[in-house]
mmCIF file of the N, C-alpha and C atoms, coordinates in Angstrom:
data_MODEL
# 
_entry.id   MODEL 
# 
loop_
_atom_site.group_PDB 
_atom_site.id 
_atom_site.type_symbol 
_atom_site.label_atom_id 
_atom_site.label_alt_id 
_atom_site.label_comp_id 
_atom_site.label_asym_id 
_atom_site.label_entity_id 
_atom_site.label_seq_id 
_atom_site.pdbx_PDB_ins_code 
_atom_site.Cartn_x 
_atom_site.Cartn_y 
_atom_site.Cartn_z 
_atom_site.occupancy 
_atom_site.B_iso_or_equiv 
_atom_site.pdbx_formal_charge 
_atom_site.auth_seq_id 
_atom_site.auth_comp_id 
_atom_site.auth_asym_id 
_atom_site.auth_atom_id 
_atom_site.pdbx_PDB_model_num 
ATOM 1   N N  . UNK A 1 1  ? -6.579  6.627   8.772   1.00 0.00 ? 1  UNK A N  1 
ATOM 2   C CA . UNK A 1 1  ? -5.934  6.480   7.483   1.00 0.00 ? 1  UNK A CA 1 
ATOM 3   C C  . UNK A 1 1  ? -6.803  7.101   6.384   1.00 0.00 ? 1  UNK A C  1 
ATOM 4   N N  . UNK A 1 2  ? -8.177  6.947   6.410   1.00 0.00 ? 2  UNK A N  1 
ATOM 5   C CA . UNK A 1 2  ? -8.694  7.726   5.452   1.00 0.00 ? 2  UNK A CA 1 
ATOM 6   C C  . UNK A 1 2  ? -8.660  9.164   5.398   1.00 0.00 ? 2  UNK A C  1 
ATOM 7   N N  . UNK A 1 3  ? -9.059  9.533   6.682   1.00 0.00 ? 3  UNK A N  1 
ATOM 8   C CA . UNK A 1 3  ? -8.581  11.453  6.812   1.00 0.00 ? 3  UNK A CA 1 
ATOM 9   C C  . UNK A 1 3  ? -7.113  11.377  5.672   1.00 0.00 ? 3  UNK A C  1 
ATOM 10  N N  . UNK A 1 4  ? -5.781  10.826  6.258   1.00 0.00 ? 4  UNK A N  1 
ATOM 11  C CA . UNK A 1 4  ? -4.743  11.401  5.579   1.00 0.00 ? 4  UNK A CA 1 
ATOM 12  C C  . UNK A 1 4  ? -4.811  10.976  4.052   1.00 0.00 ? 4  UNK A C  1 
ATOM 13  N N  . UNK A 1 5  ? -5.573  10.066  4.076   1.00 0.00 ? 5  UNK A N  1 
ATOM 14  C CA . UNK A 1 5  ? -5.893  9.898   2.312   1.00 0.00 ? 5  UNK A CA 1 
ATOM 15  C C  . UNK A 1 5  ? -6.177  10.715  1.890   1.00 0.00 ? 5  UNK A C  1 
ATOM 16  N N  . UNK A 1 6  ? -7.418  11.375  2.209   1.00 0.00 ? 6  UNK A N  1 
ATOM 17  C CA . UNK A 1 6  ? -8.281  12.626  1.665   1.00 0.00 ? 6  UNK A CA 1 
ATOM 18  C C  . UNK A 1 6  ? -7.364  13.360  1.698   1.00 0.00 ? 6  UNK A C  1 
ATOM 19  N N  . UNK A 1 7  ? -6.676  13.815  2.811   1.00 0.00 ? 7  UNK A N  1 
ATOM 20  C CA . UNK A 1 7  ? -5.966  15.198  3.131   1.00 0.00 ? 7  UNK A CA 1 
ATOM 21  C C  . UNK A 1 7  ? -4.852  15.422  1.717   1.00 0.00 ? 7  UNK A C  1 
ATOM 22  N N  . UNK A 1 8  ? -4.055  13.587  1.428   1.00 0.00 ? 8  UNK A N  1 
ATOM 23  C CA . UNK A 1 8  ? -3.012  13.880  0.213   1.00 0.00 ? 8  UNK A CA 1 
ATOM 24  C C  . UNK A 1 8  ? -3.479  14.122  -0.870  1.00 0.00 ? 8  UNK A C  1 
ATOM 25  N N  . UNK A 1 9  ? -4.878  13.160  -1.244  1.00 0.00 ? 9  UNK A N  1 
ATOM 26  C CA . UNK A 1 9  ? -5.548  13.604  -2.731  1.00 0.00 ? 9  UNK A CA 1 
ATOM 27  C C  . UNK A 1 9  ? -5.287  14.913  -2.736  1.00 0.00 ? 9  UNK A C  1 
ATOM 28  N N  . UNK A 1 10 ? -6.245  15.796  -1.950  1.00 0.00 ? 10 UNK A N  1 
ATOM 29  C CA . UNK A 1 10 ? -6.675  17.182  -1.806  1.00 0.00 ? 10 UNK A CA 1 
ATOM 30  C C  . UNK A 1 10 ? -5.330  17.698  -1.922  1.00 0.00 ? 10 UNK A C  1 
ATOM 31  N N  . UNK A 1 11 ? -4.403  18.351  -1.249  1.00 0.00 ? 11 UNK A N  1 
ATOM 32  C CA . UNK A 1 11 ? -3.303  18.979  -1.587  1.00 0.00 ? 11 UNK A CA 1 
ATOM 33  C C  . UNK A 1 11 ? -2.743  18.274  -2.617  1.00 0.00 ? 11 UNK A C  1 
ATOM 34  N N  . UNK A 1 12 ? -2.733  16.984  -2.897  1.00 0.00 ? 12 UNK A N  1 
ATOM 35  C CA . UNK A 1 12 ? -2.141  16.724  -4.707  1.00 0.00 ? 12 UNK A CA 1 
ATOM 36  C C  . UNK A 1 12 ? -2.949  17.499  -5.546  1.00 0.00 ? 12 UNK A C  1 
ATOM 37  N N  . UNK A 1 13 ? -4.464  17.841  -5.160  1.00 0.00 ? 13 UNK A N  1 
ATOM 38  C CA . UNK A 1 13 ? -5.121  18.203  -6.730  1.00 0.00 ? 13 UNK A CA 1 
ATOM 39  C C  . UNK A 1 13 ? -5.024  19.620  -6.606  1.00 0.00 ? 13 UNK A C  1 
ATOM 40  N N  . UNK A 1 14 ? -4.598  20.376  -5.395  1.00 0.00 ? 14 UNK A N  1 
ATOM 41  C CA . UNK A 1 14 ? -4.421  21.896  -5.216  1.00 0.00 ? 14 UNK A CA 1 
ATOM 42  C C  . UNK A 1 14 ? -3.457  22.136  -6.230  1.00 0.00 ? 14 UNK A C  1 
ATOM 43  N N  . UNK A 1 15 ? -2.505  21.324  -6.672  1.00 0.00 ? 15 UNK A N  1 
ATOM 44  C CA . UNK A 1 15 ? -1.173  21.539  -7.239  1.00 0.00 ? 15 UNK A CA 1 
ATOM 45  C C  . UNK A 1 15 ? -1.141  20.924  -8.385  1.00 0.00 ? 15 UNK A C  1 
ATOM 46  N N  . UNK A 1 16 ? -2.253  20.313  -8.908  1.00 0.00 ? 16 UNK A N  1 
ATOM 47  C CA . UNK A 1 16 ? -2.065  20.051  -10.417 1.00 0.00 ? 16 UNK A CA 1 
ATOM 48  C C  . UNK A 1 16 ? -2.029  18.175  -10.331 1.00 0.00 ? 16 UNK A C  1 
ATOM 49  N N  . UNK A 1 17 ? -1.830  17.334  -9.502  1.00 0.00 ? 17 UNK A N  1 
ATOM 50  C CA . UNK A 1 17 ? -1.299  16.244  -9.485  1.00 0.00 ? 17 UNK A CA 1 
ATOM 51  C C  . UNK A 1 17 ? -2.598  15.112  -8.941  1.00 0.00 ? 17 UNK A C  1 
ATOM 52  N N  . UNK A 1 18 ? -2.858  14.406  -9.657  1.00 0.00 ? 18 UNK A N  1 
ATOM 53  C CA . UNK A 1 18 ? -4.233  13.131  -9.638  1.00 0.00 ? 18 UNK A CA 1 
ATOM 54  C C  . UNK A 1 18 ? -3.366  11.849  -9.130  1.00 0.00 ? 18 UNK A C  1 
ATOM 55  N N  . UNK A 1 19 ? -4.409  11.355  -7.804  1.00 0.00 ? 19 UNK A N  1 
ATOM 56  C CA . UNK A 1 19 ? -3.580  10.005  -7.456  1.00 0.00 ? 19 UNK A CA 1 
ATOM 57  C C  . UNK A 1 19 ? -4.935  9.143   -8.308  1.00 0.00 ? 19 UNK A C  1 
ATOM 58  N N  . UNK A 1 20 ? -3.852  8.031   -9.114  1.00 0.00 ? 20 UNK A N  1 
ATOM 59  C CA . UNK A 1 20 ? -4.915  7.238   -10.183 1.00 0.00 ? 20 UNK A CA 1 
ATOM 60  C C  . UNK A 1 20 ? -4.890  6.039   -9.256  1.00 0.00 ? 20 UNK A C  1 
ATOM 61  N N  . UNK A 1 21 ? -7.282  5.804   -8.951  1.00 0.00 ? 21 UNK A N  1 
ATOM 62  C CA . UNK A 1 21 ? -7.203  5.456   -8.206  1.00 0.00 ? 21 UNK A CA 1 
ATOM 63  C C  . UNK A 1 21 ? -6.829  3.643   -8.603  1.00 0.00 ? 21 UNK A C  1 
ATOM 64  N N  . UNK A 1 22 ? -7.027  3.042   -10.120 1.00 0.00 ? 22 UNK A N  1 
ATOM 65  C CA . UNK A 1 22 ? -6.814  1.838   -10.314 1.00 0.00 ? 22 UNK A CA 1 
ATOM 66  C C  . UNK A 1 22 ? -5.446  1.363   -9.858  1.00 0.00 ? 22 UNK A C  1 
ATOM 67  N N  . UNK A 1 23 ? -4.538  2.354   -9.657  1.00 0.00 ? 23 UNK A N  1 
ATOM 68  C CA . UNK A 1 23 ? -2.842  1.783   -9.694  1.00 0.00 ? 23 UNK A CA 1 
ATOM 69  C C  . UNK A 1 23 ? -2.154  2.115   -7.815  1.00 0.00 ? 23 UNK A C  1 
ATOM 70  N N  . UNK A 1 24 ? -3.464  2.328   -6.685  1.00 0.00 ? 24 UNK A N  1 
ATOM 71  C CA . UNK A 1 24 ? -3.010  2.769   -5.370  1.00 0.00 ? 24 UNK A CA 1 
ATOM 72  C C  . UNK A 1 24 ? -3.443  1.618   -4.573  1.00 0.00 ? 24 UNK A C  1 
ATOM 73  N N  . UNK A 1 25 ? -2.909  1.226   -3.637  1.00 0.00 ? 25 UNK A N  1 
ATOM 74  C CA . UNK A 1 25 ? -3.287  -0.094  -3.265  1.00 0.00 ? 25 UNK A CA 1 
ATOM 75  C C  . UNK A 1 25 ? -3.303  0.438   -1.871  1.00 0.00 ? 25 UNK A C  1 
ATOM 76  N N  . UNK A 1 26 ? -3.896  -0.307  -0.814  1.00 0.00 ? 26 UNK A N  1 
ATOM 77  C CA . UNK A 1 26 ? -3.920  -0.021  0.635   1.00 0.00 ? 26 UNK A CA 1 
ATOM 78  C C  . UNK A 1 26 ? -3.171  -1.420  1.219   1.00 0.00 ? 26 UNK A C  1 
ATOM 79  N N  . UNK A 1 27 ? -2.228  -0.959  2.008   1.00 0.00 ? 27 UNK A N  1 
ATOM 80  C CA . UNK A 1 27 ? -1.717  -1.959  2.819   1.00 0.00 ? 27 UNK A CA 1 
ATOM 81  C C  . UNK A 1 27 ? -1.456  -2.003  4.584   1.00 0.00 ? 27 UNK A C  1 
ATOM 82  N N  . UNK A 1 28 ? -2.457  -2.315  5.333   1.00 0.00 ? 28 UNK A N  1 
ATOM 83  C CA . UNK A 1 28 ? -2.552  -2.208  6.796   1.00 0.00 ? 28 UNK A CA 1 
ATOM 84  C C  . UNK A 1 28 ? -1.327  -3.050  7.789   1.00 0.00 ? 28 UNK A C  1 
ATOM 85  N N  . UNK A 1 29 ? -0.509  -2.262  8.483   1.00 0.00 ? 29 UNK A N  1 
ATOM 86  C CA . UNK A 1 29 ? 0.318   -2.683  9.396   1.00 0.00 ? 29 UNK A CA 1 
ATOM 87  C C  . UNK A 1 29 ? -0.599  -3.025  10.595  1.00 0.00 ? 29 UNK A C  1 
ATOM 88  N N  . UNK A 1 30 ? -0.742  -4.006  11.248  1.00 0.00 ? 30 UNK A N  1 
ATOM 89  C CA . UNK A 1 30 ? -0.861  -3.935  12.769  1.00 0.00 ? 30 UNK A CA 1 
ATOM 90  C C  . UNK A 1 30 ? -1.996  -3.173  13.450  1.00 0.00 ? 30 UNK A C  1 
ATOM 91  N N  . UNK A 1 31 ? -2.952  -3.188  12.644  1.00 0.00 ? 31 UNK A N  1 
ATOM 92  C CA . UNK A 1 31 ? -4.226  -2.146  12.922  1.00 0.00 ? 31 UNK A CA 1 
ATOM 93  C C  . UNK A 1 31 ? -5.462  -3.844  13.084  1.00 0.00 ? 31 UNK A C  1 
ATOM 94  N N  . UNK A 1 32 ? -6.627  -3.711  13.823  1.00 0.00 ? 32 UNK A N  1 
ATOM 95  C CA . UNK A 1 32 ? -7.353  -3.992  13.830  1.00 0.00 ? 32 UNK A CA 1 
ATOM 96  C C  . UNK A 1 32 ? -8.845  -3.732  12.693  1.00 0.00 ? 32 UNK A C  1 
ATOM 97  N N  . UNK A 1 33 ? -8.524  -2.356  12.378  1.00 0.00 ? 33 UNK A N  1 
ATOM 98  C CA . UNK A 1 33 ? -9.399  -1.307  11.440  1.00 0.00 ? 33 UNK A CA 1 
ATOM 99  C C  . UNK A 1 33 ? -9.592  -2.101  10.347  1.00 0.00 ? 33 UNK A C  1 
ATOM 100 N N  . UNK A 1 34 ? -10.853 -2.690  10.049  1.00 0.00 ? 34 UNK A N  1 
ATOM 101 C CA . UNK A 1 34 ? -10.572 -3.286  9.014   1.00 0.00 ? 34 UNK A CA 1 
ATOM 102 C C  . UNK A 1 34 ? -12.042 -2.444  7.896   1.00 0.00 ? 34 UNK A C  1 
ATOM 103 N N  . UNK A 1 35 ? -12.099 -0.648  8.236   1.00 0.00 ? 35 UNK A N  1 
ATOM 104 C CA . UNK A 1 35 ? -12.715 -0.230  7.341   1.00 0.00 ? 35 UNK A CA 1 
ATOM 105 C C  . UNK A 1 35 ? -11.688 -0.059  5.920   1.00 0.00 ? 35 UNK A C  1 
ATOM 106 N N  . UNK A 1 36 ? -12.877 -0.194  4.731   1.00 0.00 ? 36 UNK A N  1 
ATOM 107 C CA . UNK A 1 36 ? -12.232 0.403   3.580   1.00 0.00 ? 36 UNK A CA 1 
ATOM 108 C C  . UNK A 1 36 ? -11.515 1.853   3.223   1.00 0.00 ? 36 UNK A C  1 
ATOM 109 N N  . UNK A 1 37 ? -10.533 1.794   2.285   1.00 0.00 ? 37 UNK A N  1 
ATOM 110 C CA . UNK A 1 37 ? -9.954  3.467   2.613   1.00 0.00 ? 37 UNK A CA 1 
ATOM 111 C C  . UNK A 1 37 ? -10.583 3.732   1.371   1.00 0.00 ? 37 UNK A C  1 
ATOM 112 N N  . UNK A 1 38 ? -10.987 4.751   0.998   1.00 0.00 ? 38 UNK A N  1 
ATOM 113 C CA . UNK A 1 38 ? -12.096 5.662   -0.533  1.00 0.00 ? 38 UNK A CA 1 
ATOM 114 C C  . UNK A 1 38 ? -11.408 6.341   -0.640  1.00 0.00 ? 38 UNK A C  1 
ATOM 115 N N  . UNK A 1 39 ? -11.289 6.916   -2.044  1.00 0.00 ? 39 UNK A N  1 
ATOM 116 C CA . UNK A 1 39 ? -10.458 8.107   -2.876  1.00 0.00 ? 39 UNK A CA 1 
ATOM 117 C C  . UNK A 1 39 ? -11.955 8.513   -4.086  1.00 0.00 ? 39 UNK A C  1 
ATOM 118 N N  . UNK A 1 40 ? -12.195 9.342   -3.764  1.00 0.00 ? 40 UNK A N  1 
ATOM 119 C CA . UNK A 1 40 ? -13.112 10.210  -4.371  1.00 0.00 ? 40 UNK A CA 1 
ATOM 120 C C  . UNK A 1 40 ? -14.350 9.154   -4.626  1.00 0.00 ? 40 UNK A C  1 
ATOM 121 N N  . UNK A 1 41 ? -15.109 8.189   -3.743  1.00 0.00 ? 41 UNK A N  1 
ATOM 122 C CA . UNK A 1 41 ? -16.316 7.233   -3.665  1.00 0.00 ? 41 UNK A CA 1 
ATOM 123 C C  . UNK A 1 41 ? -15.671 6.394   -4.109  1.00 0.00 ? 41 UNK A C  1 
ATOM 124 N N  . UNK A 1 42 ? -14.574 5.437   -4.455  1.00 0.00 ? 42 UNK A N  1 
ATOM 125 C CA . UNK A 1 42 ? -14.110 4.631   -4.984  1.00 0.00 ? 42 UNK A CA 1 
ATOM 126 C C  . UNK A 1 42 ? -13.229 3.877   -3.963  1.00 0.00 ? 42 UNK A C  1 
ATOM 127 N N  . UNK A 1 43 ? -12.869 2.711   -3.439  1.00 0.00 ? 43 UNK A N  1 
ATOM 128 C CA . UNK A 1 43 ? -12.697 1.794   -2.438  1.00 0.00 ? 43 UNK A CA 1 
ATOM 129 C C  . UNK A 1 43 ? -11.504 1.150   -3.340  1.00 0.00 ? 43 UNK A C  1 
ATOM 130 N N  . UNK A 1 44 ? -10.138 1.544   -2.549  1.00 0.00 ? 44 UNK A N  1 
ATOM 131 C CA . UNK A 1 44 ? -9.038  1.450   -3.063  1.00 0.00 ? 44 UNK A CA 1 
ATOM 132 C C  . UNK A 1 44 ? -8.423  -0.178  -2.615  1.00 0.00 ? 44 UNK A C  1 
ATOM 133 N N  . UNK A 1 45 ? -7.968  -0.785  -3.577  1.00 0.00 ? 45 UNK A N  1 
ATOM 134 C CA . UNK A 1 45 ? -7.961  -2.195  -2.952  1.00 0.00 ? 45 UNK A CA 1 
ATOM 135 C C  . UNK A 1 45 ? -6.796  -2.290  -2.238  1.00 0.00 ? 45 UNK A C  1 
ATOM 136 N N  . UNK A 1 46 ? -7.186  -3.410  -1.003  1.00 0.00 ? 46 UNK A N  1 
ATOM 137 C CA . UNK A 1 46 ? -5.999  -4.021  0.041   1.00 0.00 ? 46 UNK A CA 1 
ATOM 138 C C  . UNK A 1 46 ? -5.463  -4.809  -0.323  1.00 0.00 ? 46 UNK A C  1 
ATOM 139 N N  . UNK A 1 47 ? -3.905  -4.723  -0.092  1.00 0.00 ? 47 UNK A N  1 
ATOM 140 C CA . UNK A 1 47 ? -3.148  -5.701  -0.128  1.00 0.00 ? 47 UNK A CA 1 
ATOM 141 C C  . UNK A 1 47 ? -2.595  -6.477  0.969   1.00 0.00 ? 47 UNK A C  1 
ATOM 142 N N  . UNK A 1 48 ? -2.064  -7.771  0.682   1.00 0.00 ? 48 UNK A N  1 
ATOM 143 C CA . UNK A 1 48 ? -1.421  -8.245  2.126   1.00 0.00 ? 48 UNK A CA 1 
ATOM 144 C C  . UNK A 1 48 ? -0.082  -7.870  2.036   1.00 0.00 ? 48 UNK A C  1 
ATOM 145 N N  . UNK A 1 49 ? 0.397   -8.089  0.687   1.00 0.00 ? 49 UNK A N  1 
ATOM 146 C CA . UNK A 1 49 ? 1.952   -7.435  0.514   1.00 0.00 ? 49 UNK A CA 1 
ATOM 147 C C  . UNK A 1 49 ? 2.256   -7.185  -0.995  1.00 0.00 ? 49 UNK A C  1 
ATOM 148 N N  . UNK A 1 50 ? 3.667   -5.785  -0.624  1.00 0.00 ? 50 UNK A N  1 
ATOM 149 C CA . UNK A 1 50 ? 3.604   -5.450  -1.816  1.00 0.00 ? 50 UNK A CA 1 
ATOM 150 C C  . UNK A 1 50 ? 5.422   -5.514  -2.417  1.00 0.00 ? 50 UNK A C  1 
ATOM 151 N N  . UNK A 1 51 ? 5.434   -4.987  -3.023  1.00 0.00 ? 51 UNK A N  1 
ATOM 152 C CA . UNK A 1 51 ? 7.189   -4.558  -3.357  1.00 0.00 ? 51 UNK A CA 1 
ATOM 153 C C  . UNK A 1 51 ? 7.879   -3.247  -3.011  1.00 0.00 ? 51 UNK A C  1 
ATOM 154 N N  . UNK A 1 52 ? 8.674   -3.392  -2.418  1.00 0.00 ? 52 UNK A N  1 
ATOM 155 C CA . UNK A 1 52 ? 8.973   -1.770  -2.753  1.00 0.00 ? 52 UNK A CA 1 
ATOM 156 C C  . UNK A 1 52 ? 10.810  -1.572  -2.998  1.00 0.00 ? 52 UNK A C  1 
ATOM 157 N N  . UNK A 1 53 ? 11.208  -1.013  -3.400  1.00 0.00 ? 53 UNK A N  1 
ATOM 158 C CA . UNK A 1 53 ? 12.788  -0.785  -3.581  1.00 0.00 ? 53 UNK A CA 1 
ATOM 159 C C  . UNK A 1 53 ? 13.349  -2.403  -3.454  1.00 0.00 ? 53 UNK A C  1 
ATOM 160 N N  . UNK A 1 54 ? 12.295  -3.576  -4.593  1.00 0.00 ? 54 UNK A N  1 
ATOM 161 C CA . UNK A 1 54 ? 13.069  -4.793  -3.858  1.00 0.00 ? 54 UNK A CA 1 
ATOM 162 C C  . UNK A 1 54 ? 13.109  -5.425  -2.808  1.00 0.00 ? 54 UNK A C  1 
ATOM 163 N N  . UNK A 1 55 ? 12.396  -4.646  -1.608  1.00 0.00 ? 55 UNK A N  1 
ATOM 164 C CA . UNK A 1 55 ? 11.899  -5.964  -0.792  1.00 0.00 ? 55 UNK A CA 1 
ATOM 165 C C  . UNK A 1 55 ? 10.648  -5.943  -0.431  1.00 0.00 ? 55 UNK A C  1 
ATOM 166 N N  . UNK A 1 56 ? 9.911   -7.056  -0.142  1.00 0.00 ? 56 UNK A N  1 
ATOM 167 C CA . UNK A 1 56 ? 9.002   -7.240  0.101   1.00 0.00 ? 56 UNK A CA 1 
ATOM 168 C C  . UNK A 1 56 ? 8.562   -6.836  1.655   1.00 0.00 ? 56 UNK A C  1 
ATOM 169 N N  . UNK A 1 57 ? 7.360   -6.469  1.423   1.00 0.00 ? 57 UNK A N  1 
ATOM 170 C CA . UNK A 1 57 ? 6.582   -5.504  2.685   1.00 0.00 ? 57 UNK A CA 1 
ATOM 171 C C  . UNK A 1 57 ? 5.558   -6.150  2.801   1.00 0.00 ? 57 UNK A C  1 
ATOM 172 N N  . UNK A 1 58 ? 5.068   -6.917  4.019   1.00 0.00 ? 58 UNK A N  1 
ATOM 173 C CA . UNK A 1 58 ? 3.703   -7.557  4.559   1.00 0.00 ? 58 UNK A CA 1 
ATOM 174 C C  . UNK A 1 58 ? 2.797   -6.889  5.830   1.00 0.00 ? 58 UNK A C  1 
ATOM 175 N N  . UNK A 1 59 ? 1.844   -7.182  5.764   1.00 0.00 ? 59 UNK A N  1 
ATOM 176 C CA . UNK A 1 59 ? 0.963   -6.802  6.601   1.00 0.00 ? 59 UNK A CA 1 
ATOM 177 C C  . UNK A 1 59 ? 1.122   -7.147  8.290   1.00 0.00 ? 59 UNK A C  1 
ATOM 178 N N  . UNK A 1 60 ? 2.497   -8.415  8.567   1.00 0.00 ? 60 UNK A N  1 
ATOM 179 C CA . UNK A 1 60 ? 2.797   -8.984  9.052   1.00 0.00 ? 60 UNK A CA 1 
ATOM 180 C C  . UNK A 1 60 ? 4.037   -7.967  9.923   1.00 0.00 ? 60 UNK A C  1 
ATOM 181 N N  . UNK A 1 61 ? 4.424   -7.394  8.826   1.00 0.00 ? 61 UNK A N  1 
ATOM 182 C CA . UNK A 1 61 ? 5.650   -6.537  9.226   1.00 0.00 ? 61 UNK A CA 1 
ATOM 183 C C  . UNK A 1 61 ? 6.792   -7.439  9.481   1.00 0.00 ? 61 UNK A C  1 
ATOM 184 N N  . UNK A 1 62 ? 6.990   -8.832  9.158   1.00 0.00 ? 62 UNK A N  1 
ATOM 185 C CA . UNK A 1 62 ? 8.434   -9.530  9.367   1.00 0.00 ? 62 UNK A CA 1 
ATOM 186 C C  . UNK A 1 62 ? 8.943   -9.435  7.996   1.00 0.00 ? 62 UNK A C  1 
ATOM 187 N N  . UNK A 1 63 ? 10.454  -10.078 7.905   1.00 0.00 ? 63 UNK A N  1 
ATOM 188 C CA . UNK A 1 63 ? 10.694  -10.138 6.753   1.00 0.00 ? 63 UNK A CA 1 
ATOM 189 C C  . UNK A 1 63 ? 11.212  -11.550 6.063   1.00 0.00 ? 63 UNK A C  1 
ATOM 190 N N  . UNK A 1 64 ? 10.327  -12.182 6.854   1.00 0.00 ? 64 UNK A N  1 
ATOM 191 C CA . UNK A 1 64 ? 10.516  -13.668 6.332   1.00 0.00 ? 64 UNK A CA 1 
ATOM 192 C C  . UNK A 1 64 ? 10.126  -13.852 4.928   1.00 0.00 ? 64 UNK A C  1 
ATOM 193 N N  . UNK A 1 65 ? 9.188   -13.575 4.061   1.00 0.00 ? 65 UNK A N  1 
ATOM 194 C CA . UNK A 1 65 ? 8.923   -13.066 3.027   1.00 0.00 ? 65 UNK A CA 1 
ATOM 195 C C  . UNK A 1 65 ? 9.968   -12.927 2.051   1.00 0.00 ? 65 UNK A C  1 
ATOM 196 N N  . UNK A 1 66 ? 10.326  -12.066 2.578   1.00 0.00 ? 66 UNK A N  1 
ATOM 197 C CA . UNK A 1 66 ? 11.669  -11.233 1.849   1.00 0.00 ? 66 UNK A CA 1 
ATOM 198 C C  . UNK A 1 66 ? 12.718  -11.904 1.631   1.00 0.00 ? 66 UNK A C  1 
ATOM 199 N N  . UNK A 1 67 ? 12.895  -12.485 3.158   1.00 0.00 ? 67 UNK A N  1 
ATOM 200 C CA . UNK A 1 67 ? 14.043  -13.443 3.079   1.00 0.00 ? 67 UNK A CA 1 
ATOM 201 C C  . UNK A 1 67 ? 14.132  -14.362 2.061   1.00 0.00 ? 67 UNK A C  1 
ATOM 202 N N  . UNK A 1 68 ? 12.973  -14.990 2.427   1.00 0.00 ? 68 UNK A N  1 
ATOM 203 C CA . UNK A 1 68 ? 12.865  -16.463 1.363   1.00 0.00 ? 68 UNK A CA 1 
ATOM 204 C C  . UNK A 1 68 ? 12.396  -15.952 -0.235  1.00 0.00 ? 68 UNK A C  1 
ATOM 205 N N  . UNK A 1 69 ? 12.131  -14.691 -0.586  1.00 0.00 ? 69 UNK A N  1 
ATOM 206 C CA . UNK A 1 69 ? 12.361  -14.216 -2.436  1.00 0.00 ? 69 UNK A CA 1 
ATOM 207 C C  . UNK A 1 69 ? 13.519  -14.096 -2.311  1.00 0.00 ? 69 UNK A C  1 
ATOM 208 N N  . UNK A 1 70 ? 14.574  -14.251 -1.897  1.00 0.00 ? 70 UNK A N  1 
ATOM 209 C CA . UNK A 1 70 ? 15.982  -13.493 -1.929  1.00 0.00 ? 70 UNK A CA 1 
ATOM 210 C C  . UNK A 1 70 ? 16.504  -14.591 -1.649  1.00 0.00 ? 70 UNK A C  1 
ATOM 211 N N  . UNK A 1 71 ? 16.271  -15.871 -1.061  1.00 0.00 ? 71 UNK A N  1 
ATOM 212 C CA . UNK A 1 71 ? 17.331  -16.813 -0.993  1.00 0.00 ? 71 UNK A CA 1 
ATOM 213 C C  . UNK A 1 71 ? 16.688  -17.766 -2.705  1.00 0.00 ? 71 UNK A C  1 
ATOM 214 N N  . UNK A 1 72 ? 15.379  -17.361 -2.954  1.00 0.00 ? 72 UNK A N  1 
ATOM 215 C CA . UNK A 1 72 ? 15.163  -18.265 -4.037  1.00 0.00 ? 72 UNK A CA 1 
ATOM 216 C C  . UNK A 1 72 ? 15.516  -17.709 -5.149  1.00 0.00 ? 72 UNK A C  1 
ATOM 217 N N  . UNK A 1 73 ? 16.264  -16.014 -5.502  1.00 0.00 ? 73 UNK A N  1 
ATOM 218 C CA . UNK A 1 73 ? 16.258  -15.464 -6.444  1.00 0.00 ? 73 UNK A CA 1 
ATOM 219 C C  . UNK A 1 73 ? 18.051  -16.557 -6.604  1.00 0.00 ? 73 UNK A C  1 
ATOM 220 N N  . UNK A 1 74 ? 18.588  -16.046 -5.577  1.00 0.00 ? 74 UNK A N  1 
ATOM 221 C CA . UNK A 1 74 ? 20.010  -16.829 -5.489  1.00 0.00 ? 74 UNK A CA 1 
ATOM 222 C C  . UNK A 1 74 ? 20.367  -17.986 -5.748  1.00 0.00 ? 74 UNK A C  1 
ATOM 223 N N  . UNK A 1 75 ? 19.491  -19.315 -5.302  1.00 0.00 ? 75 UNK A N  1 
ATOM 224 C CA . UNK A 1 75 ? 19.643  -20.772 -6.106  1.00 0.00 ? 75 UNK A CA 1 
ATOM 225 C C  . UNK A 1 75 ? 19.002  -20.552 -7.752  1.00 0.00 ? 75 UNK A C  1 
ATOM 226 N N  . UNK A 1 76 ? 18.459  -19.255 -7.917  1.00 0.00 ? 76 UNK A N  1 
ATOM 227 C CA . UNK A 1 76 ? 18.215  -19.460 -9.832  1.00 0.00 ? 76 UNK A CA 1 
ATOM 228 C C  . UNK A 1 76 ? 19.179  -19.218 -10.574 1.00 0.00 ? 76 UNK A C  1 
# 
C-alpha cells in the first residue's frame, strides 16, 4: 500500500495536483500489515471507518455499521 501511495502522489504532482496530507486518511481491509502509510515523511492517519457516498465503510468490511446509522437515521 505504500508503493501505490507514492506511485499516486507522484503522478498527481507530474500533473499539477497535491494530495493534502492533513485531509487523507488510511483505512486497512483485512490485512495483518500494521505498518504506517507516509506521504512525503509524514504518517497519514488510520481509520477504523469512514463515510463514503453515505454508507459507512469499516475495517471489518460488514455492513452492520451501516445498517444500524440507517435504521437510526429512520426512527429520527
Amino acid at each position: 500500500m505504500q508503493i501505490k501511495t507514492a506511485s499516486v502522489a507522484a503522478v498527481s504532482a507530474s500533473v499539477g495536483l497535491n494530495i493534502h496530507k492533513g485531509k487523507t486518511k488510511v483505512l486497512k481491509f483485512n490485512t495483518e500489515n500494521s505498518n504506517p502509510i507516509t506521504l512525503d515523511g509524514e504518517t497519514l492517519e488510520a481509520v477504523e471507518s469512514f463515510t463514503y457516498l453515505g454508507s459507512i465503510i469499516d475495517e471489518q468490511g460488514g455492513s452492520d455499521a451501516d445498517v444500524k446509522a440507517r435504521i437510526g437515521k429512520a426512527r429520527a
